[in-house]
N, C-alpha and C positions, 0 to 999 in steps of 0.2 A: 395447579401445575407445579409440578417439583423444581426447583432451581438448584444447579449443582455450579458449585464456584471452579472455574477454569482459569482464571488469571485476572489480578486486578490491577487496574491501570490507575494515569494520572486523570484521565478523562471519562472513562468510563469501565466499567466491571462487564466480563466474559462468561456467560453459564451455558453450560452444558442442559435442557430442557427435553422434556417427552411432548412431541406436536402430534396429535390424532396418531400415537402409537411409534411412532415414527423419532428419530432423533433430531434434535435444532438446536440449533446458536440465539442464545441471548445476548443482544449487547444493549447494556442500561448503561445510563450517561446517570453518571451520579451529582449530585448536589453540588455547590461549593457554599458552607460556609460565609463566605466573606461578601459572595452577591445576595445583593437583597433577593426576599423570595421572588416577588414575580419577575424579576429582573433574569433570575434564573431559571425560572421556569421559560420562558420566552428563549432565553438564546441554548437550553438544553434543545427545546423543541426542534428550534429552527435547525441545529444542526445534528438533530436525527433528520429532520427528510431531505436538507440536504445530502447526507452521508447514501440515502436511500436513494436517491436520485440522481447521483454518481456512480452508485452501485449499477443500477438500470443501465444508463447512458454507456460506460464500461462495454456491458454485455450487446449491447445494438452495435460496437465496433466489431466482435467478435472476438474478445476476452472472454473469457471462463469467471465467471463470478459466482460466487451462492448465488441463487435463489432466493426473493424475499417472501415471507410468507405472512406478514403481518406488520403492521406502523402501527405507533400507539407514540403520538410525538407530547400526548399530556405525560406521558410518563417517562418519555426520552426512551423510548424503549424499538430495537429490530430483533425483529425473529426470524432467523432465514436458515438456512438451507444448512445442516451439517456435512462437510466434504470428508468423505471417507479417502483416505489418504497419509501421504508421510511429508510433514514437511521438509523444506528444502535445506533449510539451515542443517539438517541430520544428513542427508542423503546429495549433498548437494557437488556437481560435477562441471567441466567445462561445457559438456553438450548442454544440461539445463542453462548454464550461462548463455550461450546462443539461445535459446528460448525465451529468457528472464528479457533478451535484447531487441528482442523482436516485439513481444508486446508492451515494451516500454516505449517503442519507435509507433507502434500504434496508440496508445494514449498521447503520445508529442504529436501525431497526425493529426489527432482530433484537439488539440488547445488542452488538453486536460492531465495538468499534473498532481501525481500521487501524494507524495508530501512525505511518504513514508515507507520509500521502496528498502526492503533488509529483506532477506532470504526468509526471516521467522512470518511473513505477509506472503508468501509463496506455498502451496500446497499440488502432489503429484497425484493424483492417482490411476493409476492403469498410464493408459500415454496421455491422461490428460493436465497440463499446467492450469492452477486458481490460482488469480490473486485477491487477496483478500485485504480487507481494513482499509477501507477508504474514509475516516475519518478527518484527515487532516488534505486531503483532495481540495483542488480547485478548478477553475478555468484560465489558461492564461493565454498567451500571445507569445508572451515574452522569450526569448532564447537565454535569458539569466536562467529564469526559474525551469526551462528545461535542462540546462546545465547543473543546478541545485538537485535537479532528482536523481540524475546520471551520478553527479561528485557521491549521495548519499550511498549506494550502492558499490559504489568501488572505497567509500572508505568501508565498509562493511565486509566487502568480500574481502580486503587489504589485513583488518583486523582478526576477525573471527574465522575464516578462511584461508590463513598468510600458505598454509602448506600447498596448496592448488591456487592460488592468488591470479598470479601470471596470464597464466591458460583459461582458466575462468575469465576473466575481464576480457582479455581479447576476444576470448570467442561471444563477451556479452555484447563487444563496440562492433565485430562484425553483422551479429544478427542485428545492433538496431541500424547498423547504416546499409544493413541490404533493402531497409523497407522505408526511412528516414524522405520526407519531402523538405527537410530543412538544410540549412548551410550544416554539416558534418562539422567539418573543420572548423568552421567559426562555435560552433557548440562545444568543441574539446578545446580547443583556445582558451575559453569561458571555464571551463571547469579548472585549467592548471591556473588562471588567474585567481578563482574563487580558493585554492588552496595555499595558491602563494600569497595572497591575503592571510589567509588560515595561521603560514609561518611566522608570517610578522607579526601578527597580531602578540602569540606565544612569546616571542624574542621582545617586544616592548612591554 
């Protein structure tokens, strides 16, 4: 199988792959150096089928996710689904904002936060929204860490989107608290406390 390099990360490398004719995503979790080998091997593993098995779980909410088409957790290795599409960070608008807010209010429904919501994890194609890269994904409970994935998202649209900033985000807070079963208000409380941390931090 031909492997074609599409982006390399701190955790793991992105290839572009030919699957029975057809186009797919590799993502290989690469080595570290500094961990002993089985050491690494063991926790590359475990967090390929974790990462797989968020992927899943995601999609039985009614997210849009790849498709997996293969685990190979000896080798840290998914092969899934290539999404024919543009992503959002290029094309990216207030109305997708209400969208991006809507299914982040359904992963906070189900306990499960992203870890790594940015627009470049967003994918459109036709009317349909993917989100992608669930690597750094967990389960939580907590209203901090739903607030941690909401803050990561508006600093992102704040930075690399400052021209449509505004309108983007609001229309991200109203789609997620059209569908939200959590305290709203106590979760944005939480995020200007998690930035007004942020300030001080900077200023000491």
């Amino acid at each position: 199988m031909h492997y074609q390099i599409i982006k390399k990360g701190a955790e793991a490398d992105i290839f572009l792959v030919d699957w029975y004719k057809d186009k797919a995503i590799s993502k290989l979790r690469t080595s570290k150096r500094y961990r002993h080998k089985v050491l690494d091997n063991i926790i590359r593993g475990r967090r390929t089928i974790h990462e797989a098995n968020m992927l899943h779980a995601a999609k039985t909410t009614g997210i849009k996710t790849p498709f997996i088409y293969f685990l190979d957790p000896k080798r840290a290795e998914i092969i899934m689904e290539y999404i024919h599409g543009k992503n959002v960070k290029d094309i990216i608008s207030k109305e997708i904002g209400k969208e991006i807010g809507k299914y982040v209010s359904i992963l906070h429904n189900n306990n499960m936060i992203h870890g790594d919501l940015t627009t470049s994890n967003f994918i459109v194609d036709g009317n349909n929204l993917y989100l992608i890269d669930f690597g750094l994904s967990f389960y939580s409970e907590r209203i901090e860490d739903m607030a941690t994935d909401i803050r990561v998202i508006k600093e992102i649209l704040s930075s690399a989107h400052i021209h449509i900033f505004e309108e983007t985000y609001q229309n991200f807070l109203d789609g997620y608290s059209e569908s939200t079963v959590h305290n709203f208000s106590r979760i944005l409380n939480i995020v200007k406390e998690i930035e007004r941390r942020g300030r001080y931090s900077r200023i000491i």
